[in-house]
MIMARLO-618165 format. One record per residue (C-alpha): residue number from 1; z, y, x. Coordinates in pm, 1 decimal. Example, Ala and Ser with C-alpha at 12.3 -4.5 7.8 and 13.67 -1.06 7.14 Angstrom:
BEGIN
<rec n="1" w="780.0" v="-450.0" u="1230.0"/>
<rec n="2" w="714.0" v="-106.0" u="1367.0"/>
***
This chain:
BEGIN
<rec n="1" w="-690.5" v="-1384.4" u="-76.0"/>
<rec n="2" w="-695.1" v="-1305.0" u="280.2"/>
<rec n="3" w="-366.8" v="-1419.9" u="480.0"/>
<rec n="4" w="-139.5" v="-1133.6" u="602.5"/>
<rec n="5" w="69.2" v="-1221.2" u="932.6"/>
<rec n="6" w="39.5" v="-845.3" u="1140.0"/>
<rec n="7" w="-140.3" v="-501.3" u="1083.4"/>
<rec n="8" w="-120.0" v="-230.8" u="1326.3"/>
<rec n="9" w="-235.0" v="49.7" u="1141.5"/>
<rec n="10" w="-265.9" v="488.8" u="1117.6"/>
<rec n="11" w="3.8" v="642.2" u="888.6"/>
<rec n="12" w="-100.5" v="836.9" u="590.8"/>
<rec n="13" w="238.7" v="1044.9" u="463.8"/>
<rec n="14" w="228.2" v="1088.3" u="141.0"/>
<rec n="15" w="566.6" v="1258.1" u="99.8"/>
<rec n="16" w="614.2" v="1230.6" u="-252.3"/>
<rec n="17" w="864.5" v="1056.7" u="-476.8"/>
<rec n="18" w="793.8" v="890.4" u="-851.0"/>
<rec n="19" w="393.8" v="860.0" u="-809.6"/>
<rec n="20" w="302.9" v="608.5" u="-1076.9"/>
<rec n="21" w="12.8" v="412.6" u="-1120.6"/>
<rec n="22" w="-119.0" v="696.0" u="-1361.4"/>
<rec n="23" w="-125.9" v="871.7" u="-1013.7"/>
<rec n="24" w="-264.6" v="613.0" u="-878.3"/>
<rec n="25" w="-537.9" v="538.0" u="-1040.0"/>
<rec n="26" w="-606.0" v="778.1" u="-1383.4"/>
<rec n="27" w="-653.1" v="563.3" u="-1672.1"/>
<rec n="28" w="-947.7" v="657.0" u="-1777.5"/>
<rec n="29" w="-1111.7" v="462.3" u="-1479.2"/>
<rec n="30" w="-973.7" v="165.8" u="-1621.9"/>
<rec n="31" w="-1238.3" v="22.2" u="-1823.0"/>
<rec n="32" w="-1470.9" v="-96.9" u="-1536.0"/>
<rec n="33" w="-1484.5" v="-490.8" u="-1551.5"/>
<rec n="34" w="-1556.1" v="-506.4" u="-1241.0"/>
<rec n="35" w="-1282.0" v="-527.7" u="-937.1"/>
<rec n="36" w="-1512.8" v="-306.8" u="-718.0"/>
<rec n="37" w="-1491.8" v="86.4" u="-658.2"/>
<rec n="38" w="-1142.9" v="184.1" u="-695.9"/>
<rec n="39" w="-1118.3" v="303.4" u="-397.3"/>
<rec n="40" w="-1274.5" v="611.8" u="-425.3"/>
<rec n="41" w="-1093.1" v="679.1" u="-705.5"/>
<rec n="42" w="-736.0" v="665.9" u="-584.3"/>
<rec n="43" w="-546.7" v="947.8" u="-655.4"/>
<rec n="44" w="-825.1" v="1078.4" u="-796.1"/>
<rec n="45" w="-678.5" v="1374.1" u="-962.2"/>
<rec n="46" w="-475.5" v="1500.8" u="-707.8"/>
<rec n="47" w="-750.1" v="1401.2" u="-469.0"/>
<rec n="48" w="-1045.5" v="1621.6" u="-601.0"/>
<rec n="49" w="-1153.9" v="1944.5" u="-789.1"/>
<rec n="50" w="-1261.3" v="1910.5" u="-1104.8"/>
<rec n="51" w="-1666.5" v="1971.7" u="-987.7"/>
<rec n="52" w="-1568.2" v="1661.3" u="-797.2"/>
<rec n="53" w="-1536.9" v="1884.4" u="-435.7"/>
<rec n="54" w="-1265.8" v="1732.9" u="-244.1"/>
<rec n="55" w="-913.0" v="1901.0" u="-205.8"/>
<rec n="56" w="-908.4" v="2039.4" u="142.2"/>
<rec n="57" w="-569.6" v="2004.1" u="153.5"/>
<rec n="58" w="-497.0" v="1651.7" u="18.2"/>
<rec n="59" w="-369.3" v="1448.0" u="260.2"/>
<rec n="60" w="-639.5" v="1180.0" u="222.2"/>
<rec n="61" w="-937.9" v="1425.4" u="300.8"/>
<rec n="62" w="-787.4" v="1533.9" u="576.9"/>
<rec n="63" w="-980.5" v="1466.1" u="910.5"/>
<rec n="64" w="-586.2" v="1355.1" u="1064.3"/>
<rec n="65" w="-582.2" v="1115.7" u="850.1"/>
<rec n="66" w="-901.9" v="935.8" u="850.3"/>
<rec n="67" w="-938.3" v="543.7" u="854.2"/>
<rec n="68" w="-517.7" v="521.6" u="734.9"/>
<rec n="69" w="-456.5" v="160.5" u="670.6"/>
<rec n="70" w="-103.6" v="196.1" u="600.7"/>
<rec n="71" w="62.1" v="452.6" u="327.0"/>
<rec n="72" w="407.8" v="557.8" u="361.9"/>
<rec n="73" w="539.3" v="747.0" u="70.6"/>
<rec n="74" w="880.7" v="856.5" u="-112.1"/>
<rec n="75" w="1151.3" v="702.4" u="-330.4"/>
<rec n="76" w="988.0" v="473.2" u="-668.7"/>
<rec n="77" w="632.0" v="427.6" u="-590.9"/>
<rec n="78" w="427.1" v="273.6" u="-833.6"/>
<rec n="79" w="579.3" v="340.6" u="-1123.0"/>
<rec n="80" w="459.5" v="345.2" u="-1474.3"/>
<rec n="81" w="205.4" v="105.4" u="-1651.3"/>
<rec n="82" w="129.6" v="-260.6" u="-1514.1"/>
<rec n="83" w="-201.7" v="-189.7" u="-1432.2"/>
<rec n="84" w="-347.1" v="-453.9" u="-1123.4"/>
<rec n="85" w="-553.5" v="-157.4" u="-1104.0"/>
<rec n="86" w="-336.9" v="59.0" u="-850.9"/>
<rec n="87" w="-294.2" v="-224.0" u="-552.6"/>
<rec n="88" w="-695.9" v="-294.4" u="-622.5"/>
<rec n="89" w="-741.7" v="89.5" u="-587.1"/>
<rec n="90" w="-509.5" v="117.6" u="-285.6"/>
<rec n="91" w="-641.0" v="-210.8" u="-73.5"/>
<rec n="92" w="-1020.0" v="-53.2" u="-155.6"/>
<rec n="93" w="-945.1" v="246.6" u="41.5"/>
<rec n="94" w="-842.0" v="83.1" u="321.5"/>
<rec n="95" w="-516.8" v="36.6" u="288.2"/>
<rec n="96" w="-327.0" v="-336.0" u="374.9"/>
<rec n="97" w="63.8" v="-189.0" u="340.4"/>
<rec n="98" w="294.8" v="36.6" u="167.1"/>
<rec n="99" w="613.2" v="132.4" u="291.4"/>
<rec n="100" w="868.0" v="308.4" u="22.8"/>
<rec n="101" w="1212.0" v="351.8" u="-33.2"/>
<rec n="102" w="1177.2" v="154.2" u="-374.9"/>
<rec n="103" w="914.5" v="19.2" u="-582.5"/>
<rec n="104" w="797.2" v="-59.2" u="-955.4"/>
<rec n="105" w="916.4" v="-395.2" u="-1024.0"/>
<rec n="106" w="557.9" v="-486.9" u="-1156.0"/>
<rec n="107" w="337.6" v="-295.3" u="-930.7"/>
<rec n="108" w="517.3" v="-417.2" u="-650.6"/>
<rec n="109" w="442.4" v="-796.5" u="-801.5"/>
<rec n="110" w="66.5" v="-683.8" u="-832.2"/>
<rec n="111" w="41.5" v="-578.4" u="-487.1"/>
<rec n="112" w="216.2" v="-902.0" u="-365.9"/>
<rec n="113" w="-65.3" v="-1081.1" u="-605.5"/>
<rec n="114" w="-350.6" v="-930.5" u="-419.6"/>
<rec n="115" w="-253.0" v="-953.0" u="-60.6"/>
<rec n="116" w="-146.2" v="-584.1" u="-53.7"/>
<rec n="117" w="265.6" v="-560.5" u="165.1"/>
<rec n="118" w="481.5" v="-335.4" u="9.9"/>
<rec n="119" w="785.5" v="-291.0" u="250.1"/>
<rec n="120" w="1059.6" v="-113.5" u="137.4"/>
<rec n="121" w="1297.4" v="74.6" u="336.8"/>
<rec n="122" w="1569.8" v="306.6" u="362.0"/>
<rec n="123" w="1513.9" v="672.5" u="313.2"/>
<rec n="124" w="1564.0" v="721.5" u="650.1"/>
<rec n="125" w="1343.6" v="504.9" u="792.1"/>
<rec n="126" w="1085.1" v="632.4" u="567.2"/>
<rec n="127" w="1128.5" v="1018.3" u="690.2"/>
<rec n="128" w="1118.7" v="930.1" u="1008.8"/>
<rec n="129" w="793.0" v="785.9" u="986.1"/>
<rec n="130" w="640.4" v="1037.8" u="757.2"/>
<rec n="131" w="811.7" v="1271.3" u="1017.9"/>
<rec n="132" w="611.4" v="1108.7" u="1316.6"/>
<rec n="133" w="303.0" v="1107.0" u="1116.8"/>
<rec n="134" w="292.2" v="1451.4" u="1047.9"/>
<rec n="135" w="377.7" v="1518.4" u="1381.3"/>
<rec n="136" w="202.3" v="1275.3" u="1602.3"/>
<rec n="137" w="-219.0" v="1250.9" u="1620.2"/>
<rec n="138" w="-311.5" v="933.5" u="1588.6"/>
<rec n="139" w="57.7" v="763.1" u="1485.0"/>
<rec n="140" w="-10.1" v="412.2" u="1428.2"/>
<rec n="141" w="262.6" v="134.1" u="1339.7"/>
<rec n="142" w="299.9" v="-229.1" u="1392.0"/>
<rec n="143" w="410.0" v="-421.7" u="1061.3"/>
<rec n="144" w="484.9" v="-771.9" u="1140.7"/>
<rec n="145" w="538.6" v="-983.3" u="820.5"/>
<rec n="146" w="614.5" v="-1289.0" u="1014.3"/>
<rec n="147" w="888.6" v="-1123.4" u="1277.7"/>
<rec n="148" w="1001.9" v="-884.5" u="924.7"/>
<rec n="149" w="1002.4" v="-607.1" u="1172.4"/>
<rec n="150" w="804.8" v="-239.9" u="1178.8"/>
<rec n="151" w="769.5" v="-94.8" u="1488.6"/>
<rec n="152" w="566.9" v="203.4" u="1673.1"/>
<rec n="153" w="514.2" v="284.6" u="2057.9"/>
<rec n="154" w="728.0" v="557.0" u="2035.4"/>
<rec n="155" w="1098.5" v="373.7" u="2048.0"/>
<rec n="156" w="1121.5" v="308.6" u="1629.4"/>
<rec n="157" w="1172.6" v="-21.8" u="1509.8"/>
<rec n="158" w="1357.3" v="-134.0" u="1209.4"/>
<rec n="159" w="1365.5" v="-521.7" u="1030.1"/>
<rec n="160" w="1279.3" v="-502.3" u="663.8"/>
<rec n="161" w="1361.1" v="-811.4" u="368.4"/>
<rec n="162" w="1082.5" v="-985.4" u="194.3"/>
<rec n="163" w="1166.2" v="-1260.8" u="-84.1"/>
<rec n="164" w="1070.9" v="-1564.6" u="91.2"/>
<rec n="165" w="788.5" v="-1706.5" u="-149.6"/>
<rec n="166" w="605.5" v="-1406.6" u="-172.5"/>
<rec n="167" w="618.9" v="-1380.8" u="267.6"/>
<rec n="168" w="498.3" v="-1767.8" u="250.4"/>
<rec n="169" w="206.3" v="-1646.1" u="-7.4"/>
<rec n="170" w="122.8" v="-1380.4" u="192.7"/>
<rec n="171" w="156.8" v="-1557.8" u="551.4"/>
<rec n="172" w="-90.9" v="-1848.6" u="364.4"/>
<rec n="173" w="-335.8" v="-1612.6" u="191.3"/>
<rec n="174" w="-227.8" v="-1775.7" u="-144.2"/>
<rec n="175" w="-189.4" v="-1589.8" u="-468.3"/>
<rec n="176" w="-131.8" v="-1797.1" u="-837.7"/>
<rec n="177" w="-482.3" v="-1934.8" u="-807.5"/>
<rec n="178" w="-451.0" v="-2023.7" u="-443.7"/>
<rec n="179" w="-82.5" v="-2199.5" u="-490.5"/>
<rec n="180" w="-247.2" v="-2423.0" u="-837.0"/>
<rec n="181" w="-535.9" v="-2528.9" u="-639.3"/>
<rec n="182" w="-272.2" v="-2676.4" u="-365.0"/>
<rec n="183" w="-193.2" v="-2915.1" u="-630.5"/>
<rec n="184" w="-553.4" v="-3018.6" u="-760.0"/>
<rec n="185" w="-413.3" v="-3380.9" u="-636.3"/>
<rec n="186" w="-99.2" v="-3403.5" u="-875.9"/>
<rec n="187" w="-296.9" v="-3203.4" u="-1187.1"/>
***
C-alpha cells in the first residue's frame, strides 16, 4: 500500500447525503476477481444512461470536474453492504480522500485498509467546501494527514481527528499484510 502523508487535490462535490456502497459501486459488478476496473464503474448508475452514454449532468462527466482526486460529499457516506469494493472503485478513479460529515463504520475501515483517507468533518466545513467547489474553477485543497489539518488558498483551514493507528498505517503505507510482515522476525 502506498504511504499517505499530503495530497493537494481538485474537489469533486458530490452534495448528497446516505450514498451507500450500492451507489457506489452496483452489485452486480461485483463478481470480477480481479481488483482492476472499478473505476469506471463508480457510481455507475447515476453516472450513465442506460445505452451506456454518459449523464451530461453528473458531476463526474463534467469537464469542471476533470482529474478530481478528492470527493467531498454529504452526511453517512458509504453506507450499506461491506463490500472492499467501493474504496477499490473510488481510489481507481482517481480519487486518494473523502471528506464527509460521517461515515459507514465498515466502509470507512475498508478505505483505511486500502490507503484511501476518509476525513470527516462537520457539516459546515463540508458546505463550505462543496460551496467553494461549485463556485471556484479549479478549487483544489491541501489535506495533510501528518499536520491533521485541511486547508485551501483561499483563507479555509480546519484540523480534523484520525484514530492514531490507522494515521500511523497510513503515514507507513501499511495495511494488515504490511503490519504481519513487520513481525516476520518474532513469527
Amino acid at each position: 500500500m502506498e504511504a499517505f502523508k499530503q495530497h493537494t487535490g481538485k474537489v469533486v462535490p458530490y452534495n448528497m447525503p446516505n450514498v451507500d456502497t450500492d451507489q457506489i459501486i452496483p452489485a452486480r459488478f461485483l463478481k470480477k476477481i480481479d481488483r482492476v476496473g472499478f473505476g469506471e464503474l463508480l457510481f455507475n448508475d447515476v453516472r450513465y444512461n442506460s445505452d451506456g452514454s454518459p449523464k451530461e449532468d453528473f458531476i463526474l462527466n463534467q469537464p469542471k470536474y476533470a482529474g478530481a482526486s478528492v470527493l467531498v460529499s454529504g452526511p453517512q457516506f458509504g453506507i450499506g453492504s461491506s463490500r472492499e469494493h467501493a474504496p477499490w472503485a473510488i481510489q481507481q478513479y482517481g480519487f486518494k480522500v473523502v471528506i464527509a460529515p460521517s461515515f459507514g463504520d465498515i466502509f470507512r475501515n475498508n478505505c483505511f485498509q486500502n490507503g484511501l483517507l476518509p476525513v470527516q468533518l462537520s457539516e459546515r466545513d463540508v458546505q463550505t467546501l462543496i460551496q467553494r467547489a461549485q463556485e471556484l474553477a479549479d478549487y483544489r485543497i491541501t489535506v495533510d494527514l501528518e499536520a491533521q489539518e485541511i486547508h485551501d488558498s483561499v483563507g479555509f483551514s480546519v484540523k480534523f481527528e484520525v484514530d492514531a493507528f490507522r494515521r500511523d498505517c497510513l503515514l507507513r503505507g501499511l495495511d494488515d499484510i504490511g503490519l504481519t510482515l513487520e513481525k516476520t522476525s518474532a513469527i
